[in-house]
KOLTISE-803364 format. One record per residue (C-alpha): residue in one letter; x, y, z. Coordinates in Angstrom, 2 decimals. Layout:
% residues N
VOGU  type  x  y  z
VOGU  A  X  Y  Z $
...
***
This chain:
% residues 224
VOGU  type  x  y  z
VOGU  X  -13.81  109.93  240.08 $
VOGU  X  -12.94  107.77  242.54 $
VOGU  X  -14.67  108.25  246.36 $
VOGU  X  -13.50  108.55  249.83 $
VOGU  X  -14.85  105.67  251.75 $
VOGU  X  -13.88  106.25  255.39 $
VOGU  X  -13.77  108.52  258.52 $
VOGU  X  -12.81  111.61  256.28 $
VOGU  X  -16.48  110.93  254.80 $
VOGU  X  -18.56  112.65  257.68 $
VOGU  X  -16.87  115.79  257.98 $
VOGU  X  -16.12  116.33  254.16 $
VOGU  X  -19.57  115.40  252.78 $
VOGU  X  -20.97  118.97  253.15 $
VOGU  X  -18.56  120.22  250.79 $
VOGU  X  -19.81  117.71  247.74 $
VOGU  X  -23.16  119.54  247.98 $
VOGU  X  -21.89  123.30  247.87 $
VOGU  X  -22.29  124.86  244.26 $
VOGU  X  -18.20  125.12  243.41 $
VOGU  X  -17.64  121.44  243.94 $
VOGU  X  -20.49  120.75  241.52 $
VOGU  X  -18.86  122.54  239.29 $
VOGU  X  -15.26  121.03  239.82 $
VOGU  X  -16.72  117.57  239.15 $
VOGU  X  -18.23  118.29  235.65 $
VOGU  X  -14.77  119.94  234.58 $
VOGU  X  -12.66  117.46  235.99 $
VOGU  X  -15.12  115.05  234.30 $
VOGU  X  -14.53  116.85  231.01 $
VOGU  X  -10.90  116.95  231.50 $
VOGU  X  -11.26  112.88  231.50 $
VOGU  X  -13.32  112.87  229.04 $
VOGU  X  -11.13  115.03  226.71 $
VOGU  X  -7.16  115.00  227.50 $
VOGU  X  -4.59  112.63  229.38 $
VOGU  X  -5.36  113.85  232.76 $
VOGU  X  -3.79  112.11  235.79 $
VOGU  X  -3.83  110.35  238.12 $
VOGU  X  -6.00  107.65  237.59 $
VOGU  X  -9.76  108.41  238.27 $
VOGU  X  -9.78  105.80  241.44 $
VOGU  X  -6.83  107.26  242.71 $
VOGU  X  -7.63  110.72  243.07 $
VOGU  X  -8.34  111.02  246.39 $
VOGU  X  -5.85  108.08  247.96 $
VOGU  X  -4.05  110.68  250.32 $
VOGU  X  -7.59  110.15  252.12 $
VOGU  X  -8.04  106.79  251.66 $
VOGU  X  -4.97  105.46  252.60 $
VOGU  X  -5.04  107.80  255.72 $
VOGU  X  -7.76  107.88  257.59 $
VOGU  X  -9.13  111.21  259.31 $
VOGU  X  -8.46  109.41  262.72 $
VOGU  X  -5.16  108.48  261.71 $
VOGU  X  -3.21  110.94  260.96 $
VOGU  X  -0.35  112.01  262.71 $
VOGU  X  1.67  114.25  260.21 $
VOGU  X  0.74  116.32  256.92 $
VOGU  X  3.22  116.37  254.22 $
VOGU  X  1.56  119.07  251.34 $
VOGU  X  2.41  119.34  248.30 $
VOGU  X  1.17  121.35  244.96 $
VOGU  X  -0.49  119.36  242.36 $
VOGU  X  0.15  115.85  241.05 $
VOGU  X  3.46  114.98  239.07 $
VOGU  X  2.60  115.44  235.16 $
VOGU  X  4.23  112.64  233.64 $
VOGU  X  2.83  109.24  232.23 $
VOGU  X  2.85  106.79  235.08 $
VOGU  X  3.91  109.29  238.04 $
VOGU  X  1.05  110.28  239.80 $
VOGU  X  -1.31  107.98  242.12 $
VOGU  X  -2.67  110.26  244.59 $
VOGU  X  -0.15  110.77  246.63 $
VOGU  X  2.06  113.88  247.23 $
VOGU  X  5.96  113.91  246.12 $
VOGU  X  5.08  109.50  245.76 $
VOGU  X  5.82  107.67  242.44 $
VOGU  X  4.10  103.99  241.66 $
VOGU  X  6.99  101.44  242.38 $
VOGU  X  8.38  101.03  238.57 $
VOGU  X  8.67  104.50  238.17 $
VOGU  X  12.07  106.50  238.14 $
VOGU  X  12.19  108.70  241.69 $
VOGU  X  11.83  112.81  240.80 $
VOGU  X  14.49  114.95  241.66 $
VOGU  X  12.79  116.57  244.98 $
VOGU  X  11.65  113.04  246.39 $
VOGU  X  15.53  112.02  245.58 $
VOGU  X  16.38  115.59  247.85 $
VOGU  X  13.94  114.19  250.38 $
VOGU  X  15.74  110.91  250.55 $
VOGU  X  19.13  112.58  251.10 $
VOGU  X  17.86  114.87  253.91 $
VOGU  X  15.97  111.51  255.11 $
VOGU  X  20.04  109.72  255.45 $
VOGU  X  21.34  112.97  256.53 $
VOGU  X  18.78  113.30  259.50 $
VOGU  X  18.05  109.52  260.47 $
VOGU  X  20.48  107.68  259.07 $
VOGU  X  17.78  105.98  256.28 $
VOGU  X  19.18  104.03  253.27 $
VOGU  X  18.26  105.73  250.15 $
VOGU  X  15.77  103.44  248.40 $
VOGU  X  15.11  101.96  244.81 $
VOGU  X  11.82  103.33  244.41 $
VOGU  X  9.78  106.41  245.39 $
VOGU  X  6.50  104.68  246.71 $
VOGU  X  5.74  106.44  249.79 $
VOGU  X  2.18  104.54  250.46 $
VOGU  X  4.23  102.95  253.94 $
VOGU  X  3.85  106.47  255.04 $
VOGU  X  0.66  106.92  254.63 $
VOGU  X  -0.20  104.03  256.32 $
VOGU  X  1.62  105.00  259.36 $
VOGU  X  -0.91  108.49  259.62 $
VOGU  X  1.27  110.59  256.83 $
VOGU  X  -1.17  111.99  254.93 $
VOGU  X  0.24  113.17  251.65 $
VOGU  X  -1.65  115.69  250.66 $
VOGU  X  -1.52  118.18  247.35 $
VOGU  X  -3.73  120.91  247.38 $
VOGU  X  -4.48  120.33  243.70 $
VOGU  X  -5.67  116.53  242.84 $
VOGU  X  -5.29  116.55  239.65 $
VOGU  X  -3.47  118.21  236.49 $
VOGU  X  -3.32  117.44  232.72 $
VOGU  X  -0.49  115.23  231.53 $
VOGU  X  2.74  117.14  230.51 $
VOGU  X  1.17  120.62  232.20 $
VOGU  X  2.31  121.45  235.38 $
VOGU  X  -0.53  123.12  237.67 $
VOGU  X  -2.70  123.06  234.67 $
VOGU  X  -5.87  122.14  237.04 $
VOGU  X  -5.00  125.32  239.33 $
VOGU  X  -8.00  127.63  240.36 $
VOGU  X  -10.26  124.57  238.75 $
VOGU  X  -11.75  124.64  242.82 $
VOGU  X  -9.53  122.06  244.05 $
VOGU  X  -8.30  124.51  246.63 $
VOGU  X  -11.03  125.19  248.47 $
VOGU  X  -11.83  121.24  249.14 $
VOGU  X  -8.53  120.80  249.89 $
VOGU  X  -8.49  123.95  252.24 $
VOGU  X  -11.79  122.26  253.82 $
VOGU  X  -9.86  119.42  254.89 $
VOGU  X  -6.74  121.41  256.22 $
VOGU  X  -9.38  123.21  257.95 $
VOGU  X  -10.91  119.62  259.40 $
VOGU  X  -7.16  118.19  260.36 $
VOGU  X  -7.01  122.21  262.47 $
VOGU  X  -9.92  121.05  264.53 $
VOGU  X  -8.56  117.64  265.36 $
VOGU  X  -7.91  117.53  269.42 $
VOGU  X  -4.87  115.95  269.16 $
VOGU  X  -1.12  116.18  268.53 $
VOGU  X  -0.30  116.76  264.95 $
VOGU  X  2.73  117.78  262.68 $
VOGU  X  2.13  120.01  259.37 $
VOGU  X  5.06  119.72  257.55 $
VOGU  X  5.38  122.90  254.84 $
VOGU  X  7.71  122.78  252.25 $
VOGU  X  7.94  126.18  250.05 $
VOGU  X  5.58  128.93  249.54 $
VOGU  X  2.72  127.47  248.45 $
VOGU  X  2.26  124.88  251.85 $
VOGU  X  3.38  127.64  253.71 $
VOGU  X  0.64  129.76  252.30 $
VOGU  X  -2.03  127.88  254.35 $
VOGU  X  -0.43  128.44  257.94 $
VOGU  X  -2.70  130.82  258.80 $
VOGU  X  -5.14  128.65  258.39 $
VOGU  X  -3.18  126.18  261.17 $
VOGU  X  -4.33  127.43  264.59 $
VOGU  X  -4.78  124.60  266.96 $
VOGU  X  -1.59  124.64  269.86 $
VOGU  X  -1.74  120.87  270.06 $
VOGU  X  -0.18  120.96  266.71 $
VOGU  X  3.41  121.63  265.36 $
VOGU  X  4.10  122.85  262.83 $
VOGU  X  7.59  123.01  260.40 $
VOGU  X  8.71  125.15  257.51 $
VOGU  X  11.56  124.57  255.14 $
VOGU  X  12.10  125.34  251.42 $
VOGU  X  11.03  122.93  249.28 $
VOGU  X  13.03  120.33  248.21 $
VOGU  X  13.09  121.01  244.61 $
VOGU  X  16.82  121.29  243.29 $
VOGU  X  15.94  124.91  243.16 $
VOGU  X  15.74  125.20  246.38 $
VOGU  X  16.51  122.77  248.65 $
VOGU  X  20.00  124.04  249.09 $
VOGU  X  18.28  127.07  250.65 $
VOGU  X  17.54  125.91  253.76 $
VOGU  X  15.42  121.99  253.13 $
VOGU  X  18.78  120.01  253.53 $
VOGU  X  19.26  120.53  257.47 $
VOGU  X  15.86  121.21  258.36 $
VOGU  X  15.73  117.77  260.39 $
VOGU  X  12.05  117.57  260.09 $
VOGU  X  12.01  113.99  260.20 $
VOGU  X  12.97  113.37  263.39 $
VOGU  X  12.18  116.84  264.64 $
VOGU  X  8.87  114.96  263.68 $
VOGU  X  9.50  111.63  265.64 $
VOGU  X  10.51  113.41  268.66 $
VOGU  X  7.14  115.53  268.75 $
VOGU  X  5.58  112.43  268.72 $
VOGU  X  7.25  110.43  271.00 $
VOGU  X  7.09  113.48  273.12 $
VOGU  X  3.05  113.42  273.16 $
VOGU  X  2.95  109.82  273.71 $
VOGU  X  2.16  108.33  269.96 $
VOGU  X  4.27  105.76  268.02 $
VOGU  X  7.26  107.82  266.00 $
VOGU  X  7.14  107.18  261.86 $
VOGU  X  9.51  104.57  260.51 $
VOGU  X  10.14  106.31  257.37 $
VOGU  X  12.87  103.81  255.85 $
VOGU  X  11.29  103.07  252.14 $
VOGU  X  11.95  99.47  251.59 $
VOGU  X  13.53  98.33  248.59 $
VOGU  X  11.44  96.57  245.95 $
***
């Protein structure tokens, strides 16, 4: 597996020693070893390397990695460049025009987020090809709870965005007043129509930001 080489280090390291994540790594390793599993190894954990701990401004979190050949690379709802963009990233995109006026892109790489303090989380990091949520209750969740829990202690103003039950599931576990947070369905086709198209996150987003003195996200996806 890949490793997480920056600030998100320090405060995660304790959980690589604990007996459950010792055990995740030798059946993930398996998983490798024996089925298409993705994403890539190296990009397993990019939502932390491409966001660093003292970066981040907003949490976007999703489920598990997409399933299919070429999708996944680490990076919740995002696609690699050449890849066709998945019907709730293309729902995103419309509320995205709807809210701020963004063009709807050719591509579904969302890495200019994360570089802007996005951090594109899933709470499961990886899954077997062609099985949805096939790595579920493997242990993921508790190191990805472990970070939620880390972002909750950062001092500092902070947007959780939860889309659907699942990301809503860990609110309770968001405590800190310096941070907002924002529910809406997810964007699925199932269920954006309940209540994600309108929910103006984006620049509901911005304006908390702007508000508390940090730079607002340009979240226009360039075409490629």
């Amino acid at each position: 597996m890949g490793a997480i080489e920056n600030d998100w280090l320090d405060p995660l390291s304790g959980e690589f020693k604990k007996p459950y994540y010792r055990e995740l790594y030798q059946k993930v390793k398996h998983e490798y070893e024996t089925a298409l599993v993705f994403p890539d190894p190296n990009d397993i954990f990019n939502a932390f390397q491409f966001t660093p701990l003292s970066k981040v401004k907003a949490v976007i979190l999703g489920q598990d990695p997409y399933h299919n050949n070429g999708q996944a690379h680490g990076l919740c709802f995002s696609v690699k460049p050449d890849v066709d963009i998945p019907p709730s990233l293309v729902n995103i995109y419309q509320e995205l025009k709807e809210d701020l006026g963004c063009e709807i892109p050719n591509n579904g790489y969302l890495k200019k987020w994360a570089d802007q303090g996005v951090m594109l989380l899933n709470t499961v990091l990886t899954v077997r090809a062609h099985a949805a949520n096939s790595h579920q209750g493997m242990g993921w969740e508790a190191f990805t709870d472990a970070a939620i829990k880390i972002l909750n202690e950062q001092d500092r103003p902070m947007v959780f965005l939860l889309w659907g039950r699942p990301a809503q599931s860990k609110k309770a576990m968001l405590t800190n007043p310096r941070h907002l947070i924002l529910e809406a369905p997810h964007p699925s086709p199932l269920s954006a129509y309940r209540g994600f198209f309108g929910c103006r996150h984006f620049s509901r987003t911005n304006a908390y930001l702007k508000d508390n003195g940090l730079e607002p996200i340009d979240w226009q996806i360039e075409n490629i």
